[in-house]
C-alpha atoms as one frame of an Amber mdcrd trajectory, in Angstrom:
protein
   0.000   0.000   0.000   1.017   3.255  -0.879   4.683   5.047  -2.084   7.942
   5.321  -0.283  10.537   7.687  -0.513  14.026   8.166   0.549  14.753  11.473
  -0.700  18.656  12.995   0.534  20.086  16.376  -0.241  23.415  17.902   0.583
  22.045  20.192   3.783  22.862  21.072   7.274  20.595  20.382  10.182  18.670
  23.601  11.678  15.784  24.500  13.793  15.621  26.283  16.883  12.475  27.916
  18.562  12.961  29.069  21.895  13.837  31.525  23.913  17.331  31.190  23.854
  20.262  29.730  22.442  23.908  28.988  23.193  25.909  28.132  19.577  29.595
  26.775  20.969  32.538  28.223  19.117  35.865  27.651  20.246  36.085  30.708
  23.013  33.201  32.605  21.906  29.911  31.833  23.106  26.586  33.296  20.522
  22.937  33.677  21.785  20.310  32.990  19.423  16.862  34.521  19.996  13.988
  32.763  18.223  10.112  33.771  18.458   6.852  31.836  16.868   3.733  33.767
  15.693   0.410  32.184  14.392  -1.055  33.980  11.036  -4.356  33.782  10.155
  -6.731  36.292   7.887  -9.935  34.264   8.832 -12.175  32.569   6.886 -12.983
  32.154   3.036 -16.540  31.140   2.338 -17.119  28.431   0.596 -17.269  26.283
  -1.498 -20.532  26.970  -2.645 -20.598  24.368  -5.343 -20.456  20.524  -5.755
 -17.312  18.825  -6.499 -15.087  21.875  -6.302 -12.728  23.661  -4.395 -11.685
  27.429  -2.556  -8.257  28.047  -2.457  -7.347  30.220   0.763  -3.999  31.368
   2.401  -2.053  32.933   5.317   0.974  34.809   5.062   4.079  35.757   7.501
   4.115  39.103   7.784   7.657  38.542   9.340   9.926  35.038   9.558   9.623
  31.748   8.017   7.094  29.057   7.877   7.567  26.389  10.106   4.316  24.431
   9.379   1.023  25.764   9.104  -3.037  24.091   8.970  -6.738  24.766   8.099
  -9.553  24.989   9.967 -13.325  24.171   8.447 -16.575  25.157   9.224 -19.353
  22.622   8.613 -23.131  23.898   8.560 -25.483  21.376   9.813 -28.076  18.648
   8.687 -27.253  16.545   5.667 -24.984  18.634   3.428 -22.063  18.832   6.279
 -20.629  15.650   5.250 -19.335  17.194   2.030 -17.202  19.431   3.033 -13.543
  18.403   3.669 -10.373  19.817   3.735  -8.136  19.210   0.097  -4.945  20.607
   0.907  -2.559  21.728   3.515   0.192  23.083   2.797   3.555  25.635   1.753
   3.400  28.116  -1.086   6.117  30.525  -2.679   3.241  33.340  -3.116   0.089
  32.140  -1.419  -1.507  30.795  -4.724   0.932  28.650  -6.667   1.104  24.974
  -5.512   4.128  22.847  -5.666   2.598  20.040  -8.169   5.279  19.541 -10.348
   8.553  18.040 -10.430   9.562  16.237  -6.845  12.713  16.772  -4.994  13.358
  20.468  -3.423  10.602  22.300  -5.154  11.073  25.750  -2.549  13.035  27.746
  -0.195  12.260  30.295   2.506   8.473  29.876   2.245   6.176  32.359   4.019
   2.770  31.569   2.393   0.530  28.882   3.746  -2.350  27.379   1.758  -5.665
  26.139   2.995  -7.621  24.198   0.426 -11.399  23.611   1.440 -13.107  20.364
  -0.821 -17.430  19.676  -1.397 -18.716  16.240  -1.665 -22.477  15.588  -3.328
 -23.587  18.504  -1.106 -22.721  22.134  -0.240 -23.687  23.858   2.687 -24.019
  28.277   2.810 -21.893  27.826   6.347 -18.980  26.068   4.798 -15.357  27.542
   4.669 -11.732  27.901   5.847  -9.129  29.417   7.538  -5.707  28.689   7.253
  -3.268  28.786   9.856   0.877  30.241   9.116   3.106  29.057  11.993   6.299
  31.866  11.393   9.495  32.100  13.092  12.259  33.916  12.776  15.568  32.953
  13.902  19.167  33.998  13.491  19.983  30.445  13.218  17.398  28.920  11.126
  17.441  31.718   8.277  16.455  28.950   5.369  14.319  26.634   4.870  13.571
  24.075   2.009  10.194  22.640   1.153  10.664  19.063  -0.154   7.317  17.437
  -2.316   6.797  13.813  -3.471   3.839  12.756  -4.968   2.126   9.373  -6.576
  -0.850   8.883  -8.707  -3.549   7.701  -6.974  -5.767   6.757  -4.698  -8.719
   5.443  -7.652  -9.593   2.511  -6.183 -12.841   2.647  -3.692 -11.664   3.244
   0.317  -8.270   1.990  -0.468  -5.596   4.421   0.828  -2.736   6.175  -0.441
   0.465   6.960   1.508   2.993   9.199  -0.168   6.484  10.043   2.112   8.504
  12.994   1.428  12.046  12.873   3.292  14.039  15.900   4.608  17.825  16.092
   3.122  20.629  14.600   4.725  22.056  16.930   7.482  18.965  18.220   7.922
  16.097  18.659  10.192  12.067  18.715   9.797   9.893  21.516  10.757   6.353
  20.362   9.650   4.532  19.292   6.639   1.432  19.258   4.452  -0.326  16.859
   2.280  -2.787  17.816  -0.609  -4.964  15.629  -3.326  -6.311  16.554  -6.761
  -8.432  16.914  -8.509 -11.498  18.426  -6.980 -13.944  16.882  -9.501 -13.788
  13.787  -7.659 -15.397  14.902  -4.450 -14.788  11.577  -2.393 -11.098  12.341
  -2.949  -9.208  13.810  -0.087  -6.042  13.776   2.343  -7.229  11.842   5.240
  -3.578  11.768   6.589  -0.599  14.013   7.299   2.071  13.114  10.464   5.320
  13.282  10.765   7.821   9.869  10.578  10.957   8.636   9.549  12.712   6.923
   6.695  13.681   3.573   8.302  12.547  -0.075   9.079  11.060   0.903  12.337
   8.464   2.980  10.949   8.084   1.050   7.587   9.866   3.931   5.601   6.356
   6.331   6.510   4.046   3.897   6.466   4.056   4.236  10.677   3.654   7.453
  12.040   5.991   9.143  14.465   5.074   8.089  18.090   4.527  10.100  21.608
   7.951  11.145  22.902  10.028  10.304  19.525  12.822  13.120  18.479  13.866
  13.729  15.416  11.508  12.655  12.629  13.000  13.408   9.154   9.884  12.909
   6.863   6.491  13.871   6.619   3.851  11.239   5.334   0.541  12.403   3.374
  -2.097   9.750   2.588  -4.730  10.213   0.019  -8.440   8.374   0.489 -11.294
   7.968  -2.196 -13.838   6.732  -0.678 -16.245   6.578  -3.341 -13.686   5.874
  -6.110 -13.457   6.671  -9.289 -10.785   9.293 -11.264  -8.189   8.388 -13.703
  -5.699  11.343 -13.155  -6.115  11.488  -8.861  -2.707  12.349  -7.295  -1.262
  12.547  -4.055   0.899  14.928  -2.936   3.135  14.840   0.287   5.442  18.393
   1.575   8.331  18.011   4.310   9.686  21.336   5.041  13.075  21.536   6.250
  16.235  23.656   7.474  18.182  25.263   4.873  21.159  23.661   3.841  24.689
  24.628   5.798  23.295  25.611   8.815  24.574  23.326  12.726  21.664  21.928
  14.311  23.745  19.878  16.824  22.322  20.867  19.917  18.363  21.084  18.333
  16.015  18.469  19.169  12.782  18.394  17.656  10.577  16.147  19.409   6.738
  14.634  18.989   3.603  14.131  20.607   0.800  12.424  19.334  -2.442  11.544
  21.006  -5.343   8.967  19.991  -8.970   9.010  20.692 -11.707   6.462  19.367
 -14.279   9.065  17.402 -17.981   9.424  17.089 -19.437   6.692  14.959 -22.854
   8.609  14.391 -23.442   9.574  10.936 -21.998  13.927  10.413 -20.027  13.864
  14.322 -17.180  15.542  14.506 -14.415  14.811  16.968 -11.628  16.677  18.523
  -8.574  15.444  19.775  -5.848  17.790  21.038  -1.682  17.208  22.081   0.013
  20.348  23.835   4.530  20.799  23.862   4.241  20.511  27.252   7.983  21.388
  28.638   9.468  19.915  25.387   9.586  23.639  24.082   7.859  25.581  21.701
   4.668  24.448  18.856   6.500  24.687  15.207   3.671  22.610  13.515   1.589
  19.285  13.740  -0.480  17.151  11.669  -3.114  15.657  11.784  -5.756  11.918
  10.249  -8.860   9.981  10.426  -7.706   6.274  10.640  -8.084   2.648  11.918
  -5.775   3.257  14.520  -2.449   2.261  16.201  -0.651   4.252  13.599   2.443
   4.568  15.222   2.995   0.562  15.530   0.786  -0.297  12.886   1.244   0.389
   9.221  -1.211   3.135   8.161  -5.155   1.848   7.868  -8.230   3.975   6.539
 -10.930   4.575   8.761 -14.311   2.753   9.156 -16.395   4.605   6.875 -15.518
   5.579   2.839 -17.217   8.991   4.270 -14.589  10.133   6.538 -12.426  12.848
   6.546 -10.598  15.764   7.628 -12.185  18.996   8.618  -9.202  20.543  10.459
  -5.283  20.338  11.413  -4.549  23.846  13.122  -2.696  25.016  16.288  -4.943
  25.511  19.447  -5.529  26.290  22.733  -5.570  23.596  25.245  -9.486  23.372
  25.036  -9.127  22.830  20.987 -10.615  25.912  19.924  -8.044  27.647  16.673
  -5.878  30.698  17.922  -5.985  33.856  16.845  -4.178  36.352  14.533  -0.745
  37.114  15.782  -0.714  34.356  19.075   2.696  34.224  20.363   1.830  31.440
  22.648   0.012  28.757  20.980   1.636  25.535  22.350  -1.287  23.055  21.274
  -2.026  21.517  17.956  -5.734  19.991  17.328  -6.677  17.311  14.611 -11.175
  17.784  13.824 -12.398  14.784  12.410 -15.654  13.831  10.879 -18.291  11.150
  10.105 -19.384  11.134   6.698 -23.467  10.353   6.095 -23.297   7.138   7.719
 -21.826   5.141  10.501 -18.364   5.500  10.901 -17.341   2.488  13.965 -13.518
   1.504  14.538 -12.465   4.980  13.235 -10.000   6.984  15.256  -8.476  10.809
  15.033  -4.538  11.664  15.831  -2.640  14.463  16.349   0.634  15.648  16.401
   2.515  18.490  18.022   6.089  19.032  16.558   8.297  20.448  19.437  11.661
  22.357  19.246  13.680  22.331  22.734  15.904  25.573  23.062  18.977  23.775
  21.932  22.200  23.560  23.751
């Protein structure tokens, strides 16, 4: 099931976000100072059509992105089942989409897109709001944004993982995963979570678990659960330090959390994971899925119907932060029935964590 990839670039390791830190040099001791602010311009309506799309984004007026997520509103009664999100993920401009060639696609992002999909039914409450996490560091100037992608997922409830691996020398900040085309409105990224590109974790296939440091990849996985589409693809996004930059003393490390969700037909569950004392929120991900991900290979959820409808940072409680937080420290994954039962489905999360560094 689903496409691996070892991808390796010439790179150094970087990422710092903290309050402060100590870079050793022979006699001469250098304090970096690193801050993290949440962008958001609120939400985009729509869609307001079947089988289509909005295309929304949020931008760093200052810093890098380190990671970034969408947040969906629903509506009620029997049209909130079709909307889901498409696409998390970087962008050079806020509207172009790395779709093209794989390998580094982009460096020093500060755009974030959030990429809102409809089903068979529309709702006039549906849209999005996408999340930028920026920092700015005199460490961590560069980043790189690495993509992979496969074709698929076609067949029915049947899903499709797609790993994109940091460079060597490197470390990973966050990701994003994205599926086209729209057209096909059971098509969608029920999966993105950060992992590794080694036996233990099935080269992506297993998800980074609670307490793990140092994933270098980030794992997207596509579902179609009605099937159907000749030219689906999947698309996965690591984003990484630049290249030539010591990370020796960074640790980046992850928490994940698990719940069992709502088997009625159109629930929504939250699940939320918090830093803790492991330092400060640079991104998490987020999927709907049969659970035990992070000793299991990956497995869709119960129900062809389920899907995303948010991956953003939080407060403890779940609910999204606001334009220009300096403090968010959570990350919360929403996930949702479709129109019928959903049993043995679960929602993660994941909170990437980077320790001041020593």
């Amino acid at each position: 099931m689903g496409s691996r990839s070892l991808r390796r670039f010439a790179a150094g390791k970087a990422l710092v976000v903290g309050a402060v830190l100590a870079l050793a040099v022979p006699g001469v001791a250098y304090a970096n100072t690193v801050s993290v602010t949440v962008k958001t311009p609120g939400a985009t309506a729509g869609p307001t059509t079947t089988f289509s799309e909005i295309s929304t984004h949020a931008d760093c007026a200052g810093g890098l992105i380190s990671g970034g997520g969408i947040s969906q509103t629903i509506g009620t009664g029997s049209a909130s089942p079709g909307n889901h999100v498409n696409g998390t993920e970087p962008s050079s401009d806020g509207s172009t989409e790395y779709t093209g060639s794989t390998g580094v696609v982009g460096t020093d992002n500060t755009h974030w897109l959030g990429i809102g999909g409809s089903g068979g039914a529309v709702n006039s409450s549906f849209s999005s709001t996408p999340y930028a996490v920026c920092f700015t560091s005199n460490l961590i100037n560069h980043t790189q944004t690495v993509m992979n992608k496969d074709a698929g997922p076609s067949a029915a409830s049947t899903p499709l993982a797609v790993t994109a691996t940091c460079p060597a020398n490197t470390v990973l900040l966050g990701g994003g995963a994205r599926t086209t085309p729209a057209s096909v409105g059971s098509l969608k990224p029920i999966a993105s979570f950060p992992t590794f590109a080694d036996s233990a974790h099935d080269y992506g296939l297993k998800a980074a678990a609670d307490g793990e440091s140092g994933p270098d990849s980030w794992t997207a996985v596509g579902w179609n659960g009605g099937g159907g589409g000749t030219t689906n693809e999947t698309y996965a996004y690591a984003i990484c330090s630049g290249s030539n930059i010591d990370v020796s003393g960074v640790t980046i490390k992850v928490h994940h959390a698990e719940v069992s969700t709502s088997s009625s037909p159109g629930a929504n569950t939250l699940v939320t994971v918090g830093c803790g004392t492991d330092g400060k929120l640079v991104s998490g991900g987020a999927d709907a899925s049969g659970g035990s991900v992070t000793t299991t290979d990956y497995t869709g959820p119960g129900s062809q119907g389920d899907h995303l409808n948010g991956s953003f940072p939080s407060d403890s409680g779940g609910n999204p932060v606001s334009d220009g937080t300096t403090t968010a420290s959570y990350w919360t994954a929403d996930a949702h029935a479709g129109g019928v039962g959903s049993p043995n489905t679960y929602a993660d999360v994941w909170a990437l964590c980077a320790n001041d560094g020593v």
